[in-house]
VOPAGU-2260 file (C-alpha; in pm, 1 decimal, decimal comma):
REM VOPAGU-2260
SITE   aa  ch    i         X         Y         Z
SITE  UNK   A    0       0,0       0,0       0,0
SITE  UNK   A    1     110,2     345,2     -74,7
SITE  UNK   A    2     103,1     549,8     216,1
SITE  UNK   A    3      99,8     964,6     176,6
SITE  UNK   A    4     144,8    1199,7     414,7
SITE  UNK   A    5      51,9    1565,2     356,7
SITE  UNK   A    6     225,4    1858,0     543,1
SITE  UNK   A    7     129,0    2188,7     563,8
SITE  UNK   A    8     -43,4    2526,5     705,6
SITE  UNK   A    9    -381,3    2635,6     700,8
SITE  UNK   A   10    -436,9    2582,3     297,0
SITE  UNK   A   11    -364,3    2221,6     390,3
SITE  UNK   A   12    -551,8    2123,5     750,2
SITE  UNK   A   13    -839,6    2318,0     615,4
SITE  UNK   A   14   -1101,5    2446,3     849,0
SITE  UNK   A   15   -1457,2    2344,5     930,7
SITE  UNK   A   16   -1659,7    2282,5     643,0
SITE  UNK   A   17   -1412,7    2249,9     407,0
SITE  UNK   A   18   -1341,5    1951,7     187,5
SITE  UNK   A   19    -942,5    2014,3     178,0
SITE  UNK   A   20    -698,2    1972,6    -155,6
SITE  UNK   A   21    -624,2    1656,3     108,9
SITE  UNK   A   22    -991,0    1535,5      11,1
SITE  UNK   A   23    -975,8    1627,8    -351,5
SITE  UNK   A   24    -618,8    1448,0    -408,6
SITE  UNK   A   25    -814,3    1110,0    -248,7
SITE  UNK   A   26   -1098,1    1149,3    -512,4
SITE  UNK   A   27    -835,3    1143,0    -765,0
SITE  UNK   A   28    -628,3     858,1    -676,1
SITE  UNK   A   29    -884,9     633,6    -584,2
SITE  UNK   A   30    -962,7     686,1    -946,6
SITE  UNK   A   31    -653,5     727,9   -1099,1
SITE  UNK   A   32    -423,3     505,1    -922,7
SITE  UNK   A   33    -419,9     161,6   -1020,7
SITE  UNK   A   34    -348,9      33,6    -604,9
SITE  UNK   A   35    -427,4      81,1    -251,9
SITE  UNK   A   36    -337,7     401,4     -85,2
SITE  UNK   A   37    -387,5     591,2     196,4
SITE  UNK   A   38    -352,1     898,4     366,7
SITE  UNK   A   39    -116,5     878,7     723,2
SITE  UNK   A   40       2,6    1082,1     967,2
SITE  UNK   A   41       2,2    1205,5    1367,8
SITE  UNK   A   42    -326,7    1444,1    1325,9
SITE  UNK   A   43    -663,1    1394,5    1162,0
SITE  UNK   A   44    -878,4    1732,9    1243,0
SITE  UNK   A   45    -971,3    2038,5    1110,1
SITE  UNK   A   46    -926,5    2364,4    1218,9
SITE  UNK   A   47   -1220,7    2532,4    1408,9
SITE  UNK   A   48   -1250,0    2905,9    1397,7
SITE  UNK   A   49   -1486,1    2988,1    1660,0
SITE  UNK   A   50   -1279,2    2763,4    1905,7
SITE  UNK   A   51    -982,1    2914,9    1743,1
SITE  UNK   A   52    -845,3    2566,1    1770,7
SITE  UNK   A   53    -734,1    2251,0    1547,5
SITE  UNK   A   54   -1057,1    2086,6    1741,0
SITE  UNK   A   55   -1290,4    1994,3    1414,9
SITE  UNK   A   56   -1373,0    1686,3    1241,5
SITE  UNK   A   57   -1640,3    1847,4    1058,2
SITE  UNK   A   58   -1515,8    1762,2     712,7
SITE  UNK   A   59   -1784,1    1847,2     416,2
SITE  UNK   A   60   -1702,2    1477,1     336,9
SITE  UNK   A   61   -1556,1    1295,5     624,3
SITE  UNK   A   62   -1536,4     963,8     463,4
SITE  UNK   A   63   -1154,0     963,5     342,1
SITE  UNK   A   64    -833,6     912,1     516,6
SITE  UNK   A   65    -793,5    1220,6     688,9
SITE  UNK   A   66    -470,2    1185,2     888,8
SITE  UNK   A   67    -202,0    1441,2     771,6
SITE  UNK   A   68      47,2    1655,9     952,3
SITE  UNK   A   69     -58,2    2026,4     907,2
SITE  UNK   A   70    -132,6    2319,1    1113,8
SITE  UNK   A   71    -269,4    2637,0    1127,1
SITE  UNK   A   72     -37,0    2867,8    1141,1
SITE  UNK   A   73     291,4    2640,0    1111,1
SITE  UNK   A   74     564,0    2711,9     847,9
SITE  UNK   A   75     864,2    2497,3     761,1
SITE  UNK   A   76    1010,7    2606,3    1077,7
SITE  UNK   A   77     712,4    2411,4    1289,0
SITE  UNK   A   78     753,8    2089,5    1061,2
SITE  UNK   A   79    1089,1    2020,8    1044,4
SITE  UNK   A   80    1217,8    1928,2    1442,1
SITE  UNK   A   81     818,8    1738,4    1380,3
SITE  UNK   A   82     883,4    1524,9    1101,8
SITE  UNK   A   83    1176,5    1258,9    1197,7
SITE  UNK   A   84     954,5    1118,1    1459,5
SITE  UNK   A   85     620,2    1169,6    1236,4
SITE  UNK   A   86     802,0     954,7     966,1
SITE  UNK   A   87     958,1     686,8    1197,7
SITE  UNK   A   88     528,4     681,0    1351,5
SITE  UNK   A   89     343,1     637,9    1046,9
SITE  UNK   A   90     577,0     551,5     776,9
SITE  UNK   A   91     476,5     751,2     550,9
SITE  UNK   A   92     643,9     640,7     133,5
SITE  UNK   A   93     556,5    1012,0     -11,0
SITE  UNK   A   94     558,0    1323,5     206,1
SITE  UNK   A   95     293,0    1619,4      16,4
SITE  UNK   A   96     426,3    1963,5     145,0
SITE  UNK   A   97     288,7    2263,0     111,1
SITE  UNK   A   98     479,1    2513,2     337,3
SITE  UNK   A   99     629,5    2857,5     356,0
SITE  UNK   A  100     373,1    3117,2     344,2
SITE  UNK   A  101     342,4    3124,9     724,8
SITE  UNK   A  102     726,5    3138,4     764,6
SITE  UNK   A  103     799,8    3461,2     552,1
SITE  UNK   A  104     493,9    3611,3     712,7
SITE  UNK   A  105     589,1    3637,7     998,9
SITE  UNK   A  106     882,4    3394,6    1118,9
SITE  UNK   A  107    1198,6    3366,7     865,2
SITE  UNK   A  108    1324,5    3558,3     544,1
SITE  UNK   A  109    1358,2    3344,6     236,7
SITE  UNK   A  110    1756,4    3241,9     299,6
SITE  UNK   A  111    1643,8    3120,5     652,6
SITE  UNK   A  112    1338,1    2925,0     548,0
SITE  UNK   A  113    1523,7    2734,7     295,9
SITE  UNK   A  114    1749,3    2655,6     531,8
SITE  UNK   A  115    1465,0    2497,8     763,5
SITE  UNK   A  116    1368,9    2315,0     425,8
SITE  UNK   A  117    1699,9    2147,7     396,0
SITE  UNK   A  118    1659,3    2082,9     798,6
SITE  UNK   A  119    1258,5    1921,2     711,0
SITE  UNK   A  120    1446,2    1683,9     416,2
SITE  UNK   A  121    1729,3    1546,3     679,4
SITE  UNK   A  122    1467,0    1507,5     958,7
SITE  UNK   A  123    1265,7    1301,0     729,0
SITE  UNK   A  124    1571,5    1112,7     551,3
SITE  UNK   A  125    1703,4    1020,6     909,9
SITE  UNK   A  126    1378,9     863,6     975,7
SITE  UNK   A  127    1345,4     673,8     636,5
SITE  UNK   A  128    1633,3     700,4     385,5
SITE  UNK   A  129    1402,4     595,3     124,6
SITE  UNK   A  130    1114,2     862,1     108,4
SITE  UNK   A  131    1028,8    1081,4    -143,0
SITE  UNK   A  132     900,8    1396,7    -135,6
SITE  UNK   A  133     664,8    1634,8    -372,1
SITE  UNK   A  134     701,6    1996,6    -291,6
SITE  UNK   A  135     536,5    2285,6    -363,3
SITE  UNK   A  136     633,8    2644,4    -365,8
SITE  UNK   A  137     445,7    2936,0    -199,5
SITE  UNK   A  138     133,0    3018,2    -471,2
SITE  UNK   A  139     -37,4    3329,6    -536,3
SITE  UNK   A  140    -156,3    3485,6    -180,1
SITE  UNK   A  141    -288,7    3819,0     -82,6
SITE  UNK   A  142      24,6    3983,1      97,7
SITE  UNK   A  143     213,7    3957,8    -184,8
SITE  UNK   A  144     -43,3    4077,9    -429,4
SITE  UNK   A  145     -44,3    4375,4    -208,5
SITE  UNK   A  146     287,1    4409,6     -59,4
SITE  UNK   A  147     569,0    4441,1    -313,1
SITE  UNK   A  148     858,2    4335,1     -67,8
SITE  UNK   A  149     687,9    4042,3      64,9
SITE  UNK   A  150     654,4    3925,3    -295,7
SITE  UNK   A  151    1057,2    3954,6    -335,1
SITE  UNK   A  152    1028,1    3751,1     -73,1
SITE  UNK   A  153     809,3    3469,3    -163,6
SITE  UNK   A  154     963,0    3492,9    -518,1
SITE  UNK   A  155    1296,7    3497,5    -341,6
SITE  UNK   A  156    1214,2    3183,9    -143,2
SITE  UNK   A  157    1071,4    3009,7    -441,2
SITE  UNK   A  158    1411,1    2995,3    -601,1
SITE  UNK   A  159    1607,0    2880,1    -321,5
SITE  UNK   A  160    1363,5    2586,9    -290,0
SITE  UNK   A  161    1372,4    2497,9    -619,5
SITE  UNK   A  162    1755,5    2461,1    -636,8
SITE  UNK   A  163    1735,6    2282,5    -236,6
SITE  UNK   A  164    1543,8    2056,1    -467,4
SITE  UNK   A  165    1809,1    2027,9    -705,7
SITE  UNK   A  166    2053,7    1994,1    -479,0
SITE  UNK   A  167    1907,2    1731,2    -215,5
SITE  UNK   A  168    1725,4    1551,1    -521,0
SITE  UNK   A  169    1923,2    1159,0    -508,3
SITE  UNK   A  170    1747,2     804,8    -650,8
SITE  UNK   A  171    1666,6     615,2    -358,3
SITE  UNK   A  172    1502,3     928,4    -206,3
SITE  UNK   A  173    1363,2    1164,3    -469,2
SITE  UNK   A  174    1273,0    1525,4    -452,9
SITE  UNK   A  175    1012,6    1636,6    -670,0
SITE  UNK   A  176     919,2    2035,2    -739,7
SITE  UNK   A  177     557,4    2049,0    -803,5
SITE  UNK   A  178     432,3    2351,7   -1066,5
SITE  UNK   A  179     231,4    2637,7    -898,4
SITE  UNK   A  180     -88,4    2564,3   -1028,3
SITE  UNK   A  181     -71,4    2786,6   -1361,4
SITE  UNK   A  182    -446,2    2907,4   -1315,7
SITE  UNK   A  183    -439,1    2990,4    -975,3
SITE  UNK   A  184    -619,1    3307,3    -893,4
SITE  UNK   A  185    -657,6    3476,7    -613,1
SITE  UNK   A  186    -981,8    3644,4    -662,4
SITE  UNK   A  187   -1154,2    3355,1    -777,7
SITE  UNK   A  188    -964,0    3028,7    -628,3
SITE  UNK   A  189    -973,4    3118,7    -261,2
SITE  UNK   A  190   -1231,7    3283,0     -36,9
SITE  UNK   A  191   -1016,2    3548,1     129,6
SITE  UNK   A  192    -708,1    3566,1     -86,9
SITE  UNK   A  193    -501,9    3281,7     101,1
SITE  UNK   A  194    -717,9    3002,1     158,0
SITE  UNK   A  195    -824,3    2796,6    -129,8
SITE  UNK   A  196   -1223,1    2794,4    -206,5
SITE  UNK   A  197   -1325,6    2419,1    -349,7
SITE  UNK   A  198   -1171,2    2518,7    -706,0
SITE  UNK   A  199    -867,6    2579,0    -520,8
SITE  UNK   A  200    -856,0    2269,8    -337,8
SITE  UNK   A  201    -873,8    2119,6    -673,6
SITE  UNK   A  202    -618,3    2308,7    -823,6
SITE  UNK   A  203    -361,8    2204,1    -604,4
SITE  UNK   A  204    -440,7    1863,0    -577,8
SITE  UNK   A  205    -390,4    1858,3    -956,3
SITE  UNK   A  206     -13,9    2039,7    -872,3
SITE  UNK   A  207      58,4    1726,2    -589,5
SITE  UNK   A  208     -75,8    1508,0    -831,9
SITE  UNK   A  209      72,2    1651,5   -1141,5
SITE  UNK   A  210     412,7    1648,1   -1054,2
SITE  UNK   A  211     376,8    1257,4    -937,1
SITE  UNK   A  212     241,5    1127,0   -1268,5
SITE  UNK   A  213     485,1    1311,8   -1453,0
SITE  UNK   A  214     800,9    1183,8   -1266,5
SITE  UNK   A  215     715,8     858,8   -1088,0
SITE  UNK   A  216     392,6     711,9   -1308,0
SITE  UNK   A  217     147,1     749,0   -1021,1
SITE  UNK   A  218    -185,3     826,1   -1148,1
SITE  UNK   A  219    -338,2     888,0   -1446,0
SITE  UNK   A  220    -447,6    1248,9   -1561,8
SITE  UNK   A  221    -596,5    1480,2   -1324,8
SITE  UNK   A  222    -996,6    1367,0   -1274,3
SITE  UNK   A  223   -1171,9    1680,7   -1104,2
């Protein structure tokens, strides 16, 4: 069985109500992939915004794997002293991360947050030389729409991951770059300028998914 584990912020635990790009990725597998699967890790709730807590399990569909390792509010700098021991728990064969945002925001500049990237790859290695790892960059967001030097940033932060990919990228445990979704919008892919609405889930379940087909064989095209 092929066992993911997603990691991530906010756009990734989701919060109540929500189906999650975590939901939308399990649609497409369980279509696309041609084997068992699942979804692992140490946490399995949404995020509640009237409790102001990760205290929901109030999925719009709750009947998919839901574990994962994501937080709201937790950058690259959260996940990587977190992930050794997640990976040595719930050995995990593909790690889905979607991190950063949160980090530049308000926690690291680019250089320092690709350094906690680099830290999040040996965690994981250390726990399981053989896993492999999809990641994707920091999409399209408000702030940076609206705040020219935290786009340098971002943009900044962007590069440096792509060439930690390059650089940490080695056969028995691949890196993989996903593509920022190339339609993402803002205005009409999230419901406050960060967090994706359901096309947004969508769209970056196609980028996790994507990226696998294309360099390991694992699915078939993207099925909405």
């Amino acid at each position: 069985m092929l066992r993911f584990m997603p990691v991530g912020d906010s756009m990734t635990i989701g919060s109540a109500g929500e189906h999650t790009w975590r939901h939308r990725l399990w649609q497409h597998l369980s279509v696309a992939y041609g084997g068992p699967f699942t979804f692992v890790g140490p946490r399995e709730t949404l995020y509640d915004k009237q409790a102001d807590a990760p205290t929901s399990l109030a999925y719009a569909d709750p009947a998919f794997p839901r574990a994962h390792l994501a937080g709201w509010g937790e950058g690259w700098l959260h996940m990587a002293p977190l992930i050794g021991d997640a990976v040595r728990a719930h050995r995990p064969d593909v790690l889905l991360v979607s991190l950063g945002l949160i980090d530049l925001g308000f926690y690291t500049n680019a250089e320092q947050t690709a350094e906690n990237v680099r830290a999040f790859v040996a965690g994981a290695r250390e726990a399981d030389p053989r896993i492999r790892m999809v990641l994707l960059p920091v999409i399209p967001n408000i702030r940076a729409a609206a705040d020219a030097s935290f786009a340098e940033q971002v943009d900044r932060f962007n590069v440096l991951l792509a060439k930690a990919v390059a650089d940490l990228d080695e056969p028995r445990s691949p890196l993989l770059l996903a593509s920022p979704p190339e339609e993402y919008d803002i205005h009409t892919d999230t419901y406050d300028g960060t967090h994706p609405n359901a096309r947004g889930e969508r769209l970056i379940a196609e980028a996790f998914a994507g990226a696998m087909r294309e360099a390991w064989g694992v699915g078939g095209a993207y099925v909405a």
